[in-house]
PDB file as gemmi writes it, atoms N, CA and C in Angstrom:
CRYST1    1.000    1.000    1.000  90.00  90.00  90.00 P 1                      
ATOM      1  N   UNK A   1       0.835  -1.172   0.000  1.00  0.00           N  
ATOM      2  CA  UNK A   1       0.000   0.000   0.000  1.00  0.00           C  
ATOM      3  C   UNK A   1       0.885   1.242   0.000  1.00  0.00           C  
ATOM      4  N   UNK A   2       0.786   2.151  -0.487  1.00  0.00           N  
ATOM      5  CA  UNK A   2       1.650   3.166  -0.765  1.00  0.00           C  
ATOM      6  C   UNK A   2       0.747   4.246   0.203  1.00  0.00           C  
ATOM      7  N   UNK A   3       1.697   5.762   0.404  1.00  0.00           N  
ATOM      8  CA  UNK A   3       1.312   6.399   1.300  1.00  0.00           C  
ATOM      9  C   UNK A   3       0.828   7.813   0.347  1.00  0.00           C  
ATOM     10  N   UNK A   4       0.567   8.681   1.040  1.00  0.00           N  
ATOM     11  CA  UNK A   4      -0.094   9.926   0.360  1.00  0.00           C  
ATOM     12  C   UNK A   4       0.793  10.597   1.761  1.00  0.00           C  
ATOM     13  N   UNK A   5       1.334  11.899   1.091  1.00  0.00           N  
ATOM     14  CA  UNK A   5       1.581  13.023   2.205  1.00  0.00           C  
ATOM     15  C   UNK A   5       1.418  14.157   1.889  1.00  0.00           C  
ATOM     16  N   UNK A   6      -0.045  14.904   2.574  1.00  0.00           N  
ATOM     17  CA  UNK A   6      -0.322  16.118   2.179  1.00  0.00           C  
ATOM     18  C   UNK A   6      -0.161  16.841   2.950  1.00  0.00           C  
ATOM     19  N   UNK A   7       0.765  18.542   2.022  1.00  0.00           N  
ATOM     20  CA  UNK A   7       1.278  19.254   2.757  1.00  0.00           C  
ATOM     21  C   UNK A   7      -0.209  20.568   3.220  1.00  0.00           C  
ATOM     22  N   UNK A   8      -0.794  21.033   1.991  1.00  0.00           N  
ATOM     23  CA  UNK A   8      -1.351  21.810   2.580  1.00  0.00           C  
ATOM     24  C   UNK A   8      -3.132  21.248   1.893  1.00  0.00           C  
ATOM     25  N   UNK A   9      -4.122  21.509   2.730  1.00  0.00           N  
ATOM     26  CA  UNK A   9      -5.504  21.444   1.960  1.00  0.00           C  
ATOM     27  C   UNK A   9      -6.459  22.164   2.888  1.00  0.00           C  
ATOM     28  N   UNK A  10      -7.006  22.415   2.133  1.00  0.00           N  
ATOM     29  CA  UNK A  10      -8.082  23.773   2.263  1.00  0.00           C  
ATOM     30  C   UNK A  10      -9.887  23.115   2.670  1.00  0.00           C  
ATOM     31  N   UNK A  11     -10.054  23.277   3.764  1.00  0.00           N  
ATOM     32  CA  UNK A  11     -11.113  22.798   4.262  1.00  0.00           C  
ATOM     33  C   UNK A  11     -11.902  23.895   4.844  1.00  0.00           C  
ATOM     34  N   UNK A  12     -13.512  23.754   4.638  1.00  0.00           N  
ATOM     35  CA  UNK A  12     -14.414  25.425   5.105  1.00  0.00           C  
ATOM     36  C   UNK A  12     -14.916  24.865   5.898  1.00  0.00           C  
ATOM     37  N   UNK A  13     -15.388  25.526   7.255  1.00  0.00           N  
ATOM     38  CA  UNK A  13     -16.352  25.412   8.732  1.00  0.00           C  
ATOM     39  C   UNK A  13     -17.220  24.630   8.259  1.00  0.00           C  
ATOM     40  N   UNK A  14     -17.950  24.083   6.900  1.00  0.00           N  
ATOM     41  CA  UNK A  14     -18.798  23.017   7.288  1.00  0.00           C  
ATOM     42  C   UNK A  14     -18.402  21.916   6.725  1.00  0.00           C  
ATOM     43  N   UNK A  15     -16.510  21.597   6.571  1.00  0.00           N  
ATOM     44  CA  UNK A  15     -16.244  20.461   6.534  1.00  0.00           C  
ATOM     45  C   UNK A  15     -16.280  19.913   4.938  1.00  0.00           C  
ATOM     46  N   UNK A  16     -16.091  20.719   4.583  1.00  0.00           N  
ATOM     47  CA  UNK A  16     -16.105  20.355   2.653  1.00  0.00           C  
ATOM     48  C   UNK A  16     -14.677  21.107   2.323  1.00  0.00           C  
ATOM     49  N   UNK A  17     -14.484  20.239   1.311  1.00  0.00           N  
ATOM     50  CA  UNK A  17     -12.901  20.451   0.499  1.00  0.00           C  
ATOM     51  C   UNK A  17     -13.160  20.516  -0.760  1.00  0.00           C  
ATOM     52  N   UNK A  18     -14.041  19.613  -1.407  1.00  0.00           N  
ATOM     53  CA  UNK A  18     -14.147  19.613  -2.650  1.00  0.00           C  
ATOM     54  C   UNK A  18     -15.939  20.046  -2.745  1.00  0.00           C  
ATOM     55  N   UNK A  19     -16.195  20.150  -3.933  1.00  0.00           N  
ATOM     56  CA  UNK A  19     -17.616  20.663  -4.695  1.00  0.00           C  
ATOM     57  C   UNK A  19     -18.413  19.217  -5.048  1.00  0.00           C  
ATOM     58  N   UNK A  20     -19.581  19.038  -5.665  1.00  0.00           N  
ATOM     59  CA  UNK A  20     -19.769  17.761  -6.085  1.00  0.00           C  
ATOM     60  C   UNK A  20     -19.567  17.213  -6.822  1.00  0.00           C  
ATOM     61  N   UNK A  21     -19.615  15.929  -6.977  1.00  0.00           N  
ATOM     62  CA  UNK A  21     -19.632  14.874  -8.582  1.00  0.00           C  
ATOM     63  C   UNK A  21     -17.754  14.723  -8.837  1.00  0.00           C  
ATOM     64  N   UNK A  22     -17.098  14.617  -7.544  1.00  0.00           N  
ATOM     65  CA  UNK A  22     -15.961  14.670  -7.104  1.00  0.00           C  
ATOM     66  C   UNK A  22     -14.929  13.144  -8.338  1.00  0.00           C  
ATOM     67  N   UNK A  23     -14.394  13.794  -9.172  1.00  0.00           N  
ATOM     68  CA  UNK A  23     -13.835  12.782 -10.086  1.00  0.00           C  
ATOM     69  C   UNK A  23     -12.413  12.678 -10.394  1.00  0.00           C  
ATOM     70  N   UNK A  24     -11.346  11.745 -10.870  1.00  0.00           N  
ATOM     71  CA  UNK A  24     -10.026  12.057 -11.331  1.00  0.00           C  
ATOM     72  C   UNK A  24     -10.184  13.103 -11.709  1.00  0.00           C  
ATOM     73  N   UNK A  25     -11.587  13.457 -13.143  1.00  0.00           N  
ATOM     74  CA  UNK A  25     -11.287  14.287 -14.180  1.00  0.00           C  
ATOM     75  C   UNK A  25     -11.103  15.958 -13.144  1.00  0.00           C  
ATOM     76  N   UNK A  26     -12.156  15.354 -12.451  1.00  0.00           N  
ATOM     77  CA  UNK A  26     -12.263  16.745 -11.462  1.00  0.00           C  
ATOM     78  C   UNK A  26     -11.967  16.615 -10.291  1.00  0.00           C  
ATOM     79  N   UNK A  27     -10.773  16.368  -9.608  1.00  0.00           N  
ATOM     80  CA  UNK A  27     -10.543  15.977  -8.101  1.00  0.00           C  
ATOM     81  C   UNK A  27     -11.111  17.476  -7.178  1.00  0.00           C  
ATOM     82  N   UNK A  28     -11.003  18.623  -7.675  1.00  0.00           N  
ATOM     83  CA  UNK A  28     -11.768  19.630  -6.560  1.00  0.00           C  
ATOM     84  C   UNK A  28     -13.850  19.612  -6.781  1.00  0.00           C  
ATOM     85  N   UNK A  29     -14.200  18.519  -7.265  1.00  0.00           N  
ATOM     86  CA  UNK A  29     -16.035  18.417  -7.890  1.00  0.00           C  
ATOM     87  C   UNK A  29     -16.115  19.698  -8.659  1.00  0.00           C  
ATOM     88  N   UNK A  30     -17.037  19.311  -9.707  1.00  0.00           N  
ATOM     89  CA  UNK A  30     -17.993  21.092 -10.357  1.00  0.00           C  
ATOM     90  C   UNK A  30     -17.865  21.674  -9.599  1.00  0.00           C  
ATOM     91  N   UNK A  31     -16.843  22.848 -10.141  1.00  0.00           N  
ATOM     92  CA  UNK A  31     -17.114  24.380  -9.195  1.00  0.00           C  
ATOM     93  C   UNK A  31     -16.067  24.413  -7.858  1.00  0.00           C  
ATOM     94  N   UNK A  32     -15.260  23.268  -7.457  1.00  0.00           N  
ATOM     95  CA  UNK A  32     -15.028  23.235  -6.561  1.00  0.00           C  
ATOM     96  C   UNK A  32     -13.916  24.071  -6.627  1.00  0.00           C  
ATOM     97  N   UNK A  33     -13.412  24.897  -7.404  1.00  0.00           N  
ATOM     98  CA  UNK A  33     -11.636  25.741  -7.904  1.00  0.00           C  
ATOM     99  C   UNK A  33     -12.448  27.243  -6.817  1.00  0.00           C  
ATOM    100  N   UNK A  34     -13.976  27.163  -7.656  1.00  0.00           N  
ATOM    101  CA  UNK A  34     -14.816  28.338  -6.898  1.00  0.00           C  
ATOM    102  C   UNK A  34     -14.841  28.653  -5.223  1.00  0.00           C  
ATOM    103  N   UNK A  35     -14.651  27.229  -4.652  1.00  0.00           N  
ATOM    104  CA  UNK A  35     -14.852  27.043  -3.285  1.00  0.00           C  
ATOM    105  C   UNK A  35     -13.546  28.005  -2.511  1.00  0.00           C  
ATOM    106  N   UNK A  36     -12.510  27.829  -3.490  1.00  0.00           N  
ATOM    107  CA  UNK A  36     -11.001  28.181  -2.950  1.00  0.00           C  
ATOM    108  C   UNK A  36     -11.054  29.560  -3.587  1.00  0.00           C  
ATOM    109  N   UNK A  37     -11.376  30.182  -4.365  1.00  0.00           N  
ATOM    110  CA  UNK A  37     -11.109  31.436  -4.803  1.00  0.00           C  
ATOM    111  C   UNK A  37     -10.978  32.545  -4.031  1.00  0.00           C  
ATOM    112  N   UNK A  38     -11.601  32.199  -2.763  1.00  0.00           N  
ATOM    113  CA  UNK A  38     -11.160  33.544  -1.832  1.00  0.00           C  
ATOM    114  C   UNK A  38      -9.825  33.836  -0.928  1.00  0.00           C  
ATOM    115  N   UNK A  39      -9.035  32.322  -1.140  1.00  0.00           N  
ATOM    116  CA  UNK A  39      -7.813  32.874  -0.916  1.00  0.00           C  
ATOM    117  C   UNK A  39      -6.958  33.115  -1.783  1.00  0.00           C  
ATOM    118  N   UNK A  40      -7.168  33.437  -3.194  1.00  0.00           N  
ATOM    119  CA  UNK A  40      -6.163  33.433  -4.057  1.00  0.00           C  
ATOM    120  C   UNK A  40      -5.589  35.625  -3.972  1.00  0.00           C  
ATOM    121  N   UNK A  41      -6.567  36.160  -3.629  1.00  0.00           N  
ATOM    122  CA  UNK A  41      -6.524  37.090  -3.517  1.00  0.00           C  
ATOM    123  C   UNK A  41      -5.565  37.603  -2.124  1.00  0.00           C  
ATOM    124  N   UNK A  42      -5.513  36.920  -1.125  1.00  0.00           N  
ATOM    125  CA  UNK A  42      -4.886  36.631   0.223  1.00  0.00           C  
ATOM    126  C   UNK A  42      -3.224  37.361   0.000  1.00  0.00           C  
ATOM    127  N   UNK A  43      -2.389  38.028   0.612  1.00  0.00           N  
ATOM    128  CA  UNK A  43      -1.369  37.946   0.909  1.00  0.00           C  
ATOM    129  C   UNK A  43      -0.453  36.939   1.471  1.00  0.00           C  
ATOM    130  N   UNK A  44      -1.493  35.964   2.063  1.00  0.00           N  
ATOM    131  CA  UNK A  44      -0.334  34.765   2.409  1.00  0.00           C  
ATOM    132  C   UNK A  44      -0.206  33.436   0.804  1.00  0.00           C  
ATOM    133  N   UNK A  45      -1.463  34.054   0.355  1.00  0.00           N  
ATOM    134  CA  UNK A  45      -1.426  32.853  -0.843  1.00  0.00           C  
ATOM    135  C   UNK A  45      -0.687  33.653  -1.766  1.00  0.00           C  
ATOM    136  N   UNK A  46      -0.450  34.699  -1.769  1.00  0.00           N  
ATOM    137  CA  UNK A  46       0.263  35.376  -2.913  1.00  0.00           C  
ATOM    138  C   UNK A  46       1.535  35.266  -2.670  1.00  0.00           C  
ATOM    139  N   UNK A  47       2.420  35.337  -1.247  1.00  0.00           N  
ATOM    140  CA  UNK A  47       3.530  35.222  -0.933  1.00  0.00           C  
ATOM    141  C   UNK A  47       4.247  33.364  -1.450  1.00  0.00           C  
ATOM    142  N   UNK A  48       3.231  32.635  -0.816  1.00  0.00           N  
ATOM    143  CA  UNK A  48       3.492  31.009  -0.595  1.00  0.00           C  
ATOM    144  C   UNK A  48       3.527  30.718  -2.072  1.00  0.00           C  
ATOM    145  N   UNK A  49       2.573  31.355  -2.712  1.00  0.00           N  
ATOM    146  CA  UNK A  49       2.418  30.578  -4.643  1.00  0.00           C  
ATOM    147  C   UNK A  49       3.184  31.443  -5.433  1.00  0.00           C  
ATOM    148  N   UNK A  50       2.701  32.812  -5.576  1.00  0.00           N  
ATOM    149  CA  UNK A  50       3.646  33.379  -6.465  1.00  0.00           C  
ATOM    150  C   UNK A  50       4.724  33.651  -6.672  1.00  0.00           C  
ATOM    151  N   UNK A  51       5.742  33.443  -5.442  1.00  0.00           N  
ATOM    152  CA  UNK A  51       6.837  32.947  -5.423  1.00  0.00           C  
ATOM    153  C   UNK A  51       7.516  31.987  -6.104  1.00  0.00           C  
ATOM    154  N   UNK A  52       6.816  31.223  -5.722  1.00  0.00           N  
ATOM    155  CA  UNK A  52       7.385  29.669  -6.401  1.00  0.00           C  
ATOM    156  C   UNK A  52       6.857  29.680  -7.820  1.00  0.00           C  
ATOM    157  N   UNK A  53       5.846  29.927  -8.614  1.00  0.00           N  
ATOM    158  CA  UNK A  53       5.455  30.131 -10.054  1.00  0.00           C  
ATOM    159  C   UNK A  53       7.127  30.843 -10.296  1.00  0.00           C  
ATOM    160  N   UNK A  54       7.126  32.157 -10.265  1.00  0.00           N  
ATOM    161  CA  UNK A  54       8.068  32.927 -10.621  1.00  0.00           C  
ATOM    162  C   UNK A  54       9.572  32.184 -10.373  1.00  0.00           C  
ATOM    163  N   UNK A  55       9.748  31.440  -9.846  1.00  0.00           N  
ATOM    164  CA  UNK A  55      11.126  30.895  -9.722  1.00  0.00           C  
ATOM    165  C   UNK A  55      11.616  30.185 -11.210  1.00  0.00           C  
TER     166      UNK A  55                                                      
END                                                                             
């Protein structure tokens, strides 16, 4: 059995990560990129990601 090690994931107060109809094709469900969009705007998500893009 092989292991999974996740560093960071994004979970909201009522316990959802992903959107529905949750698939390979779509591992965040329909809409679920939507669920996360309010930290992309964030100063800590801009420091942690756009950093590393730009490298």
């Amino acid at each position: 059995m092989s292991k999974l090690k996740v560093y960071c994931i994004g979970i909201f107060t009522d316990g959802y990560g992903a959107g529905i109809n949750q698939s390979l094709e779509n591992p965040l469900g329909l809409g679920g990129m939507g669920l996360h969009e309010c930290f992309f705007p964030t100063q800590v998500f801009q420091a942690m990601h756009l950093t590393i893009i730009k490298c």
